[in-house]
PASEBA-1860 file (N, C-alpha, C; in nm, 3 decimals):
! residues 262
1> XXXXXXXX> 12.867/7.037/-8.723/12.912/7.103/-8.845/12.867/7.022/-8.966 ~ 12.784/7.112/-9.082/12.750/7.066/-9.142/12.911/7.039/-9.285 ~ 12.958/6.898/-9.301/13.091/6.930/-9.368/13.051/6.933/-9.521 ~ 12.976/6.939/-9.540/12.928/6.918/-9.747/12.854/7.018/-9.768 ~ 12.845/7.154/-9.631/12.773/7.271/-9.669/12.883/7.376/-9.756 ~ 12.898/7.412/-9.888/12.982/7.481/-9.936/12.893/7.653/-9.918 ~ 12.939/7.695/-9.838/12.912/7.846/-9.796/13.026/7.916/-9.867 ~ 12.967/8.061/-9.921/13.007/8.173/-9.985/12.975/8.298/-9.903
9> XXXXXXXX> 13.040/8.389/-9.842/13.045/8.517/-9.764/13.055/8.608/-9.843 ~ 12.987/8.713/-9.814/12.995/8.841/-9.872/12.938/8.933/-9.776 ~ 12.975/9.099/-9.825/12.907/9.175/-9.719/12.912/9.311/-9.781 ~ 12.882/9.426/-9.709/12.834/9.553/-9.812/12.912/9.659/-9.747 ~ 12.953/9.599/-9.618/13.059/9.652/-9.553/13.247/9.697/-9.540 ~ 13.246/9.582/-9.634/13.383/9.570/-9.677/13.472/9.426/-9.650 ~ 13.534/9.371/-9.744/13.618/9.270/-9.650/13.656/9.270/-9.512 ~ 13.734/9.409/-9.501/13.807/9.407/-9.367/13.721/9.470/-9.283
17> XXXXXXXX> 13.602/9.508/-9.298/13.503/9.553/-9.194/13.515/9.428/-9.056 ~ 13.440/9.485/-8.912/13.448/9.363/-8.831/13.335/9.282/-8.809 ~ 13.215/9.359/-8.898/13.161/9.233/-8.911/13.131/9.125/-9.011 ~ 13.278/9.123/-9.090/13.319/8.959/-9.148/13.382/8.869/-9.094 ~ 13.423/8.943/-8.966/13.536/8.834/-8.886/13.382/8.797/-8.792 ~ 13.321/8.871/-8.780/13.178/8.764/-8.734/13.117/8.640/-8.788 ~ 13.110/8.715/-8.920/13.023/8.650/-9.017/13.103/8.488/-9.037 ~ 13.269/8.487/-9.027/13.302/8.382/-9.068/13.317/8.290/-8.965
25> XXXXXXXX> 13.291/8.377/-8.841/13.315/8.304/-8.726/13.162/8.149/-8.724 ~ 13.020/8.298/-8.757/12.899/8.192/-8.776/12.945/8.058/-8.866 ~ 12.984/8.076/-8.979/12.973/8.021/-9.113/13.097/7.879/-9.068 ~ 13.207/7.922/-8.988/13.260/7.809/-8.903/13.232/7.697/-8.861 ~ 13.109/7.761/-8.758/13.017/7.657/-8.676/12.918/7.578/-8.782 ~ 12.910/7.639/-8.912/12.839/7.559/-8.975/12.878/7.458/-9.139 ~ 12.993/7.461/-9.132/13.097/7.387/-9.230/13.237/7.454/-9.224 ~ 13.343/7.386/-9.295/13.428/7.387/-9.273/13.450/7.401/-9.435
33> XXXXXXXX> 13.402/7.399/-9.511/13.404/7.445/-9.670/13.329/7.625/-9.694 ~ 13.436/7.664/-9.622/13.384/7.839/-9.630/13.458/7.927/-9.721 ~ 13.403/8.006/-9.784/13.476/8.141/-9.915/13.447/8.242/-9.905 ~ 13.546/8.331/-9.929/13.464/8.504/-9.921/13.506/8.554/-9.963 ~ 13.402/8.651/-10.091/13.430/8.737/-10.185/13.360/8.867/-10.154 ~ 13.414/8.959/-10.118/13.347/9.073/-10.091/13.430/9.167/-10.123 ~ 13.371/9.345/-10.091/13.399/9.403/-10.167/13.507/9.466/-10.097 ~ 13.591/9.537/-10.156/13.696/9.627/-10.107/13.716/9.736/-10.010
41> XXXXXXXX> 13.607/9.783/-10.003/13.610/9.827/-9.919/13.421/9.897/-9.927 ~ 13.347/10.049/-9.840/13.211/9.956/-9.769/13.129/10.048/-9.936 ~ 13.049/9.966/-9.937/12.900/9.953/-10.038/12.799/9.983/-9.978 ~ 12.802/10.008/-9.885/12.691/10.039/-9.822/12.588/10.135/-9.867 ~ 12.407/10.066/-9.938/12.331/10.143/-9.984/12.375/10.084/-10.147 ~ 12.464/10.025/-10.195/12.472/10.019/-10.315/12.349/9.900/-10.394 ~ 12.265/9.904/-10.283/12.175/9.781/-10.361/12.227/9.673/-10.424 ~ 12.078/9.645/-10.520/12.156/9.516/-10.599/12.204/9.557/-10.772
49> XXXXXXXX> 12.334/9.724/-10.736/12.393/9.698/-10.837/12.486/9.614/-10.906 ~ 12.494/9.606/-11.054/12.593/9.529/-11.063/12.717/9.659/-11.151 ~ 12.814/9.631/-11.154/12.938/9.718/-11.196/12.980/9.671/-11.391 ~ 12.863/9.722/-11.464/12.864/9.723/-11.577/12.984/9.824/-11.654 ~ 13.089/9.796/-11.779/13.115/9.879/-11.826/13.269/9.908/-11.776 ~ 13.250/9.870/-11.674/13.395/9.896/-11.590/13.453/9.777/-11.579 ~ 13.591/9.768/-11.526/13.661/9.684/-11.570/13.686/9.663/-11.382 ~ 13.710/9.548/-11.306/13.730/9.478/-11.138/13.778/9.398/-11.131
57> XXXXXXXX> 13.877/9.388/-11.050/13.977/9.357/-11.015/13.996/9.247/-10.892 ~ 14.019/9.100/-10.905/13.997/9.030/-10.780/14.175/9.035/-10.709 ~ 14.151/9.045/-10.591/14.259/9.061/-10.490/14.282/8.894/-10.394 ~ 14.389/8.793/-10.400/14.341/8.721/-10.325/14.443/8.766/-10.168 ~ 14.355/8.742/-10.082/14.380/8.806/-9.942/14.473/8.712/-9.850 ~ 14.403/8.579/-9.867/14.445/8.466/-9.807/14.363/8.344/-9.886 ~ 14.392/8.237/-9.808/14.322/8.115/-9.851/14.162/8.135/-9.857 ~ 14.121/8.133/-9.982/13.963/8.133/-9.996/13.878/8.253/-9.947
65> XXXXXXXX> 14.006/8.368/-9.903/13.925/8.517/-9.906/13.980/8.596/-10.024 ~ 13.907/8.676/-10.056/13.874/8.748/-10.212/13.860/8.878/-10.194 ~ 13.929/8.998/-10.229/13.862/9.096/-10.223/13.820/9.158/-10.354 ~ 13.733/9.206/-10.399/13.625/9.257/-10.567/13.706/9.415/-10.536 ~ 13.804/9.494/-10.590/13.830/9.604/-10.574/13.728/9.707/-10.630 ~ 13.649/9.796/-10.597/13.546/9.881/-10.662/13.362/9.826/-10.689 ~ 13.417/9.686/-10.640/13.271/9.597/-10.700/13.167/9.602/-10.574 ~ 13.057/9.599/-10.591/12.943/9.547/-10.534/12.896/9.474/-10.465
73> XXXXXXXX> 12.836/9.403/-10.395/12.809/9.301/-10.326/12.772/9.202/-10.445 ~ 12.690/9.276/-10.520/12.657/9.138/-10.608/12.746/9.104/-10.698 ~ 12.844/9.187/-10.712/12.918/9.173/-10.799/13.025/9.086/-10.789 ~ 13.013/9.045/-10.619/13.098/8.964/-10.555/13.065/8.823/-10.546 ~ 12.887/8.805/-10.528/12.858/8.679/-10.537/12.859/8.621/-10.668 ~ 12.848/8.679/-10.789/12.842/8.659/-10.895/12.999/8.604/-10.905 ~ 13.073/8.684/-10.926/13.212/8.673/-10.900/13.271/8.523/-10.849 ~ 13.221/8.473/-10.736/13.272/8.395/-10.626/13.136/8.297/-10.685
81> XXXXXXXX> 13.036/8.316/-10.745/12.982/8.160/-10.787/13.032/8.093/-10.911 ~ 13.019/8.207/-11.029/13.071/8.150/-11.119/13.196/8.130/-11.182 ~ 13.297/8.201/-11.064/13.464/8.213/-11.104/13.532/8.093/-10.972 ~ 13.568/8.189/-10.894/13.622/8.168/-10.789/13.606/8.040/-10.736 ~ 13.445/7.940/-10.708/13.456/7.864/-10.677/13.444/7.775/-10.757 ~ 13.481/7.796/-10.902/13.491/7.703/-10.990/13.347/7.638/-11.065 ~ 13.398/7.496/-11.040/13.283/7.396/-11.078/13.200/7.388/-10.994 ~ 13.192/7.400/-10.842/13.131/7.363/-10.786/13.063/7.488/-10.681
89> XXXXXXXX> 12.915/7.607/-10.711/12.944/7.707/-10.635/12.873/7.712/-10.513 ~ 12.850/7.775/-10.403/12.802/7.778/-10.295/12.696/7.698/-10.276 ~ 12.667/7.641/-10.215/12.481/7.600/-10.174/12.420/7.715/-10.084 ~ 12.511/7.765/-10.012/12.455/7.912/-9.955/12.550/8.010/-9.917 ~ 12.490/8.129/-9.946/12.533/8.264/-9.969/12.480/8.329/-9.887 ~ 12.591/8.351/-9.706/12.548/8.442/-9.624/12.632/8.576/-9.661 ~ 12.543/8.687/-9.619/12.556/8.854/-9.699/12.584/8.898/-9.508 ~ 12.682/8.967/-9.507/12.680/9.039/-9.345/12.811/8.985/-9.268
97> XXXXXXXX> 12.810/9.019/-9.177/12.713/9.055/-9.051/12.675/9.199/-9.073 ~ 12.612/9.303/-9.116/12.579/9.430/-9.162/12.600/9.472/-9.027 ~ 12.737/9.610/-9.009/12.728/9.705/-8.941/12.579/9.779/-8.909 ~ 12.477/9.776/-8.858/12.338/9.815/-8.857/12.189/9.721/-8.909 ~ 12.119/9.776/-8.856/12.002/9.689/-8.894/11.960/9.761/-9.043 ~ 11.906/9.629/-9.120/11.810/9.633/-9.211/11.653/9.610/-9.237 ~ 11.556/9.685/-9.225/11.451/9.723/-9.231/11.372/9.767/-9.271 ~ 11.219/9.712/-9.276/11.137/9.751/-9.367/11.202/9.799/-9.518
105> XXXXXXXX> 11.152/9.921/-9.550/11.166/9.968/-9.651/11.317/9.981/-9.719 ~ 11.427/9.966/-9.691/11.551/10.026/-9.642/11.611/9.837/-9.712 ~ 11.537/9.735/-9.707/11.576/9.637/-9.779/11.614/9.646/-9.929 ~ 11.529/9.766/-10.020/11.561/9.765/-10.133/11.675/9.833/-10.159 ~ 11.731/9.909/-10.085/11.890/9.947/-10.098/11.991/9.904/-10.026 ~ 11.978/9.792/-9.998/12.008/9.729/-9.918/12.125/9.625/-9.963 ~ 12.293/9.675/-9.986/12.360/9.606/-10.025/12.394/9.447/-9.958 ~ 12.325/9.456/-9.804/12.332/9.324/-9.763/12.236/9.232/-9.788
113> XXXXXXXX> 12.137/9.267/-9.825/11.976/9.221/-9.871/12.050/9.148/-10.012 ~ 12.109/9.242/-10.096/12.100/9.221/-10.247/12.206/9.143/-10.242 ~ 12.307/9.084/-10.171/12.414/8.992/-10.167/12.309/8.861/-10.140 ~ 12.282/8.846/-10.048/12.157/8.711/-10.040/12.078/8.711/-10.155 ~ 12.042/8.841/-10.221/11.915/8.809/-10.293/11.966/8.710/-10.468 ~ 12.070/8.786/-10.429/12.183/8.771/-10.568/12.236/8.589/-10.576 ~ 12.272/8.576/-10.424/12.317/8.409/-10.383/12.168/8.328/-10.434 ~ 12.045/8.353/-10.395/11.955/8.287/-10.430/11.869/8.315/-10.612
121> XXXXXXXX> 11.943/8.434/-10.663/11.929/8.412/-10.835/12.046/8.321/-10.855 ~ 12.158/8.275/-10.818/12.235/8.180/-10.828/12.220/8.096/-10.813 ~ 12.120/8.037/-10.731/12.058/7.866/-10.697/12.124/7.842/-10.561 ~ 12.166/7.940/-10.496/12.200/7.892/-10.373/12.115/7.937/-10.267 ~ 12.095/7.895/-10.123/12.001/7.975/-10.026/12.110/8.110/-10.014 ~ 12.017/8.221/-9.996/12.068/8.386/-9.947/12.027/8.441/-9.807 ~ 12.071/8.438/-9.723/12.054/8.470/-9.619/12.124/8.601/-9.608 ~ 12.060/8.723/-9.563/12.135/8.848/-9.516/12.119/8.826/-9.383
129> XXXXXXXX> 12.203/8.871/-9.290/12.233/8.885/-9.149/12.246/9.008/-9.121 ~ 12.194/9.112/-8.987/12.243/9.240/-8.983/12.229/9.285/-8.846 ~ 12.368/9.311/-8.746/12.353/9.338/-8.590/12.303/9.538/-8.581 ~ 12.163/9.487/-8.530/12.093/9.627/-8.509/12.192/9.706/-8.430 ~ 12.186/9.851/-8.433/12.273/9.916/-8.325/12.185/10.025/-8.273 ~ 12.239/10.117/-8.198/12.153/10.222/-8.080/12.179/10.323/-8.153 ~ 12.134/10.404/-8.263/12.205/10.513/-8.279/12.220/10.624/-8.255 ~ 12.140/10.636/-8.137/12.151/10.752/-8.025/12.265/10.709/-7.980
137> XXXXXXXX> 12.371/10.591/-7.944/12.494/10.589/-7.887/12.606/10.619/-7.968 ~ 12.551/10.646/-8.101/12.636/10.718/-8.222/12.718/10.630/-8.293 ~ 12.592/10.529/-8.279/12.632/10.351/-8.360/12.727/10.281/-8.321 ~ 12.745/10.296/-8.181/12.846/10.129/-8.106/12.767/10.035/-8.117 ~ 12.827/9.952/-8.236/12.760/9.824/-8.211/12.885/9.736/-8.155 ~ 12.793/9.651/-8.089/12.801/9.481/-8.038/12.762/9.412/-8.075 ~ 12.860/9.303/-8.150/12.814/9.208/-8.194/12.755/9.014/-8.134 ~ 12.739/9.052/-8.021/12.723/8.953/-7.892/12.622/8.858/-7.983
145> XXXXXXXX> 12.494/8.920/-8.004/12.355/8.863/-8.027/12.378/8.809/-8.166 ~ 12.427/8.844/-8.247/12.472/8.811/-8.382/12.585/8.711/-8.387 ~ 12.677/8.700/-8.231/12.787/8.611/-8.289/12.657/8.448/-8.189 ~ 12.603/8.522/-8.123/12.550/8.438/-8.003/12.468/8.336/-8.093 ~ 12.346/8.376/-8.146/12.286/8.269/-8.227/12.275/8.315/-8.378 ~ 12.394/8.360/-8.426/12.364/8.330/-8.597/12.338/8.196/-8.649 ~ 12.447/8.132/-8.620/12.460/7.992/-8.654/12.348/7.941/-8.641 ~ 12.270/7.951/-8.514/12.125/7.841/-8.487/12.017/7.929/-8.560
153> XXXXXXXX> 12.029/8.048/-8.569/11.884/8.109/-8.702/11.938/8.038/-8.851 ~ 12.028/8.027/-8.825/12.072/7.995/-9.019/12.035/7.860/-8.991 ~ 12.098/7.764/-8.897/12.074/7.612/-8.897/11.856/7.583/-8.880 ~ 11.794/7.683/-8.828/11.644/7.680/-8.829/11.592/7.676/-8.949 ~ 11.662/7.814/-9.020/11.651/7.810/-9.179/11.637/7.730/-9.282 ~ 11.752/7.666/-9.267/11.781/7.537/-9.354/11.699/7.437/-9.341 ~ 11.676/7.377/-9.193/11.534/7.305/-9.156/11.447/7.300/-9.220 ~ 11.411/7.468/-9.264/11.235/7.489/-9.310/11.251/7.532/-9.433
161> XXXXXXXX> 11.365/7.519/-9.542/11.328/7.585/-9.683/11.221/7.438/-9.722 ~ 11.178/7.546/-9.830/11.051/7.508/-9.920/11.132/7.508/-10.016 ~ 11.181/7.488/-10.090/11.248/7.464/-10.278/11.309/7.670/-10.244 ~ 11.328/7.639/-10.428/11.370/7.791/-10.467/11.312/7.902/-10.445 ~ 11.315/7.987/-10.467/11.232/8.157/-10.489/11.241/8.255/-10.382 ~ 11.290/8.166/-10.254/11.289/8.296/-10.157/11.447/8.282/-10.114 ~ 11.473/8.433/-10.045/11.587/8.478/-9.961/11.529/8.518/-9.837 ~ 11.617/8.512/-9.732/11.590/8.536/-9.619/11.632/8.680/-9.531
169> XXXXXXXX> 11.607/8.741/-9.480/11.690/8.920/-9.431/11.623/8.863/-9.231 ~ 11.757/8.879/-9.216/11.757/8.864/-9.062/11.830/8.945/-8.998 ~ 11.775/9.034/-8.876/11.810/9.122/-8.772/11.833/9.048/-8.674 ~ 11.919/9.081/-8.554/11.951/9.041/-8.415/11.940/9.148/-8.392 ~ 11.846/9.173/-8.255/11.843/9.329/-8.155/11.986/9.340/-8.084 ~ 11.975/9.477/-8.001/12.101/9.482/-7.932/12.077/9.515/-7.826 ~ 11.978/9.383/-7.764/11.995/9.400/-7.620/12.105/9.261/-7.587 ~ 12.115/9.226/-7.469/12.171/9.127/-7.399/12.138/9.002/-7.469
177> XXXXXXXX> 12.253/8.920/-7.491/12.175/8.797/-7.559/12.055/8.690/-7.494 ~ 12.094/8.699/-7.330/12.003/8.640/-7.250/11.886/8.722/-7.227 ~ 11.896/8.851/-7.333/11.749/8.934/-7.340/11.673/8.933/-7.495 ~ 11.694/8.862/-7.523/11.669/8.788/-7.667/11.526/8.736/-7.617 ~ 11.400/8.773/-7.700/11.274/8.714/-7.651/11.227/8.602/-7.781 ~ 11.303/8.558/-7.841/11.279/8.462/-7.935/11.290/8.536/-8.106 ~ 11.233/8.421/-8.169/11.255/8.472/-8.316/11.129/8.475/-8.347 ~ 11.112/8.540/-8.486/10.985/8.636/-8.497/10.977/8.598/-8.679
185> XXXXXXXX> 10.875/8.543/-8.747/10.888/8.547/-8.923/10.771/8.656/-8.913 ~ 10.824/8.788/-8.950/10.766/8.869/-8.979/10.770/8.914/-9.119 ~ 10.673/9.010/-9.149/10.641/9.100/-9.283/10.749/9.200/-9.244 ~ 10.832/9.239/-9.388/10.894/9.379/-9.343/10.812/9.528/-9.357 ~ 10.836/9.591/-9.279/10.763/9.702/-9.232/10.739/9.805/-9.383 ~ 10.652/9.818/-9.440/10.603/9.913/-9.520/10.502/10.064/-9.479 ~ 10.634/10.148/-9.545/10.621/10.270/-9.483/10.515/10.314/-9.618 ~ 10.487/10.447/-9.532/10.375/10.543/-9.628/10.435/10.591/-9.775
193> XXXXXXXX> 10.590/10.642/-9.734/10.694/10.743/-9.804/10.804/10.634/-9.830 ~ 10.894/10.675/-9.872/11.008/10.640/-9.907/11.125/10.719/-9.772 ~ 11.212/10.652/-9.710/11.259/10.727/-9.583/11.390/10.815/-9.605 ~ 11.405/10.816/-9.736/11.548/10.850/-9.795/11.502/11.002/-9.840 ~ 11.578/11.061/-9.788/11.620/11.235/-9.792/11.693/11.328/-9.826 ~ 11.705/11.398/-9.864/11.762/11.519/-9.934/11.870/11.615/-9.785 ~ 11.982/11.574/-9.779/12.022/11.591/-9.665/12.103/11.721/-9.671 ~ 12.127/11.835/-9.584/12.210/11.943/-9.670/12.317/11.912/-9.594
201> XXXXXXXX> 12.396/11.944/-9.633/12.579/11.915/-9.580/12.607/12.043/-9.518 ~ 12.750/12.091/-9.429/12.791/12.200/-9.374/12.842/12.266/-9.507 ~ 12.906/12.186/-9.576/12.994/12.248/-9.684/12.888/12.307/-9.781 ~ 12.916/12.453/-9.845/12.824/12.509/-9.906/12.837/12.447/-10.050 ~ 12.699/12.408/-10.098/12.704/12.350/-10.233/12.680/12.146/-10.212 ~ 12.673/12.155/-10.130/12.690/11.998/-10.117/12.548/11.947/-10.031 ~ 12.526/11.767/-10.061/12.424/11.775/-9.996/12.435/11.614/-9.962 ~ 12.365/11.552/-9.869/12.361/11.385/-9.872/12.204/11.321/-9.884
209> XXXXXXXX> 12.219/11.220/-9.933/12.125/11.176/-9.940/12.114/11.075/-9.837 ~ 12.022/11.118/-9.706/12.033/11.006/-9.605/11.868/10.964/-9.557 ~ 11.853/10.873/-9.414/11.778/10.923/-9.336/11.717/10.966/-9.215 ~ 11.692/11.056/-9.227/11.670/11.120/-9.089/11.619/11.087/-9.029 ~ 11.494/10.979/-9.001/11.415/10.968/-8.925/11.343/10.835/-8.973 ~ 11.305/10.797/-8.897/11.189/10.646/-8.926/11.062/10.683/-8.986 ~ 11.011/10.701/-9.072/10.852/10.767/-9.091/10.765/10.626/-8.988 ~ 10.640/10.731/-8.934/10.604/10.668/-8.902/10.469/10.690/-8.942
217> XXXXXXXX> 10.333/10.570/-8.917/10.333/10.514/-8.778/10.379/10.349/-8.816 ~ 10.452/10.284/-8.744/10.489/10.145/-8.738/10.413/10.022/-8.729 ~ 10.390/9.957/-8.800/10.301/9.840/-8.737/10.356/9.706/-8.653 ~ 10.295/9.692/-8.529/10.335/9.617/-8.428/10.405/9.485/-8.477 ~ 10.342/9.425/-8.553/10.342/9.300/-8.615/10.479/9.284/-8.680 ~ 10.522/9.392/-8.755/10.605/9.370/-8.867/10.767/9.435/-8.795 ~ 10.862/9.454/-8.911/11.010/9.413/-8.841/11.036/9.521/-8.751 ~ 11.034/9.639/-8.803/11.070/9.790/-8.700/11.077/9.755/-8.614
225> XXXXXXXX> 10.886/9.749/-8.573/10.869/9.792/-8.419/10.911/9.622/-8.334 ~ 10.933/9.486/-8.368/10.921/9.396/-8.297/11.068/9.365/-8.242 ~ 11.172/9.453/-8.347/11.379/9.466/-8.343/11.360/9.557/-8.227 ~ 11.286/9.632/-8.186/11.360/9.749/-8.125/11.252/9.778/-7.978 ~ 11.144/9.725/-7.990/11.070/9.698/-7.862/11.019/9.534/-7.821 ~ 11.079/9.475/-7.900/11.034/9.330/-7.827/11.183/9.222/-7.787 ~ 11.270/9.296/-7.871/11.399/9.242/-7.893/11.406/9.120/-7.894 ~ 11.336/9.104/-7.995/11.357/9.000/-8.088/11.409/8.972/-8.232
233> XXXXXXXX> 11.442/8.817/-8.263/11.554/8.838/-8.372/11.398/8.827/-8.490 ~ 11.476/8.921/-8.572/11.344/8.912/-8.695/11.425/8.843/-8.812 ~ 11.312/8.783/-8.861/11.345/8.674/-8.983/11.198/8.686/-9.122 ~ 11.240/8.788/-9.247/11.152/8.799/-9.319/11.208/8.713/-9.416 ~ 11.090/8.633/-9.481/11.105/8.568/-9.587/11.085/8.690/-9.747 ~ 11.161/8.644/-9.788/11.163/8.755/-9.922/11.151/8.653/-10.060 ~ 11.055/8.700/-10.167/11.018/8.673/-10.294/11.138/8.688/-10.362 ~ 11.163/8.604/-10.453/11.234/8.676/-10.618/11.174/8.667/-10.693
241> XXXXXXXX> 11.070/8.633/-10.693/10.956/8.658/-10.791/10.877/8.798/-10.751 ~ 10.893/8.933/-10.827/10.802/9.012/-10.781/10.690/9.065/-10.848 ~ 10.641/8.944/-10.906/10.501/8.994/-11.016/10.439/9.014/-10.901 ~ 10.300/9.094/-10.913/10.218/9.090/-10.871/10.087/9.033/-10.864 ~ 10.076/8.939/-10.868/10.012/8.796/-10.956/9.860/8.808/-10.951 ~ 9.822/8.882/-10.829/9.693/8.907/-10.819/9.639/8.999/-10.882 ~ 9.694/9.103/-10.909/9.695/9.226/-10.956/9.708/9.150/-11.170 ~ 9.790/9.093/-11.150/9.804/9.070/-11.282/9.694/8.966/-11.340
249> XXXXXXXX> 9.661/8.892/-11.283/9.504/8.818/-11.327/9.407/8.906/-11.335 ~ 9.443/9.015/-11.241/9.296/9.139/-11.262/9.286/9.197/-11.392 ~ 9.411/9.210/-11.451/9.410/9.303/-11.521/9.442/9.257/-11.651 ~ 9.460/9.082/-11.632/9.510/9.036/-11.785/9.381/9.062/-11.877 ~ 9.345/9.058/-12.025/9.310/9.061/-12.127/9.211/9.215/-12.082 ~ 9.217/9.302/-11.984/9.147/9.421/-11.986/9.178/9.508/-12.038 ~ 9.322/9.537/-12.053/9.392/9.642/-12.140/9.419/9.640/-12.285 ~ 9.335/9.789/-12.338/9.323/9.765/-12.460/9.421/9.899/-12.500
257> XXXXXX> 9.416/9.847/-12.656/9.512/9.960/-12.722/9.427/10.064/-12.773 ~ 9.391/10.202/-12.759/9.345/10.301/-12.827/9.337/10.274/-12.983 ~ 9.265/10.352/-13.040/9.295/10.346/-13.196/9.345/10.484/-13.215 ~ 9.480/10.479/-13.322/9.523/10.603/-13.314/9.444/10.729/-13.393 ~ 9.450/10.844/-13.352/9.396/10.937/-13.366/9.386/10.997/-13.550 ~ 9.294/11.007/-13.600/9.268/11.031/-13.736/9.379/11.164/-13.819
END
């Protein structure tokens, strides 16, 4: 146990969701200086909003758990770095255990993504965590593989940061933990489309916005296809820097201003 690791929890799921009683179980094995501010109940899909304009409400639950009534994930790390834990705020900010996997494209709305991403605009490491599920079994998840080696992907982590700028988004498959074929630093999967849909509801007049389906085709290499046919744990490194830097040397001093029209 690392004892001078000050960890901050959050999740997109809800405080009382069950996978925070995971999440704190990992964060256990890895200090004994643990906090959690999350949201009231689930965010799920709420990205990395923040709750401008409106007025939120902190709930304290117990010793060093927090609940953000109406707030955000980020609204929670924000919350819990610069309030809650005072003078002194997290060095890392795990987001999860996410009821479902997070993937490819599906990271940018991704309220467990944007809790890590949010811990590391704070100066702390952001790690999202998320136990994949079957959803042909109509989403029973198990959290075996996620309670089995969170702790040792996060303790690998820490090993290998490089300084500031990145967050981390990590899947556990849901096979058997002794069917775990290792860990994987992959690219996250970039689709053709956007996978989010125009969903019609039974109720007349109503509609959801979900998705139906994986677009495909998948590339072998990257997170999709390596979570769900290699069952393996995937570990993408993520930018907070998102210039496009190459693109932007192409194009610095080329763009000119028209002269306006006579």
């Amino acid at each position: 146990m690392t004892d001078s690791l000050r960890i901050l929890i959050t999740n997109d799921d809800g405080v009382d969701a069950p996978g925070m009683e995971v999440m704190r179980r990992i964060a256990a094995e890895l200090s004994d200086d643990v906090w959690v501010v999350a949201p009231s109940g689930n965010q799920s899909g709420a990205g990395h909003r923040f709750t401008f304009g409106r007025e939120l409400s902190l709930e304290k639950r117990e010793d060093r758990v927090y609940a953000v009534t109406g707030g955000s994930p980020a609204d929670c790390v924000v919350a819990g770095m610069t309030h809650v834990l005072g003078e002194r705020p997290a060095d890392l900010v795990l987001s999860g255990v996410n009821h479902g996997q997070n993937l490819g494209d599906i990271i940018n709305c991704s309220g467990t993504a944007a809790g890590a991403r949010e811990g590391a605009l704070q100066g702390a490491i952001g790690i999202a965590l998320s136990q994949a599920i079957d959803y042909e079994r109509r989403g029973e998840v198990v959290w075996d593989n996620a309670l089995n080696w969170g702790s040792r992907v996060v303790r690998e982590l820490l090993r290998e940061l490089d300084g500031p700028g990145a967050y981390y988004n990590v899947n556990f498959p849901f096979c058997a933990p002794d069917a775990v074929s290792g860990i994987r630093v992959v690219p996250h999967q970039r689709f053709s489309r956007s996978p989010l849909r125009y969903y019609p509801s039974d109720n007349d007049g109503y509609f959801f916005i979900a998705i139906p389906e994986t677009p495909r085709p998948l590339d072998k290499a990257q997170d999709f296809h390596l979570l769900h046919h290699d069952d393996a744990i995937t570990v993408t490194p993520l930018l907070l820097q998102q210039t496009n830097e190459a693109l932007a040397a192409r194009m610095d001093g080329r763009l000119r201003l028209a002269e306006p029209d006579a």
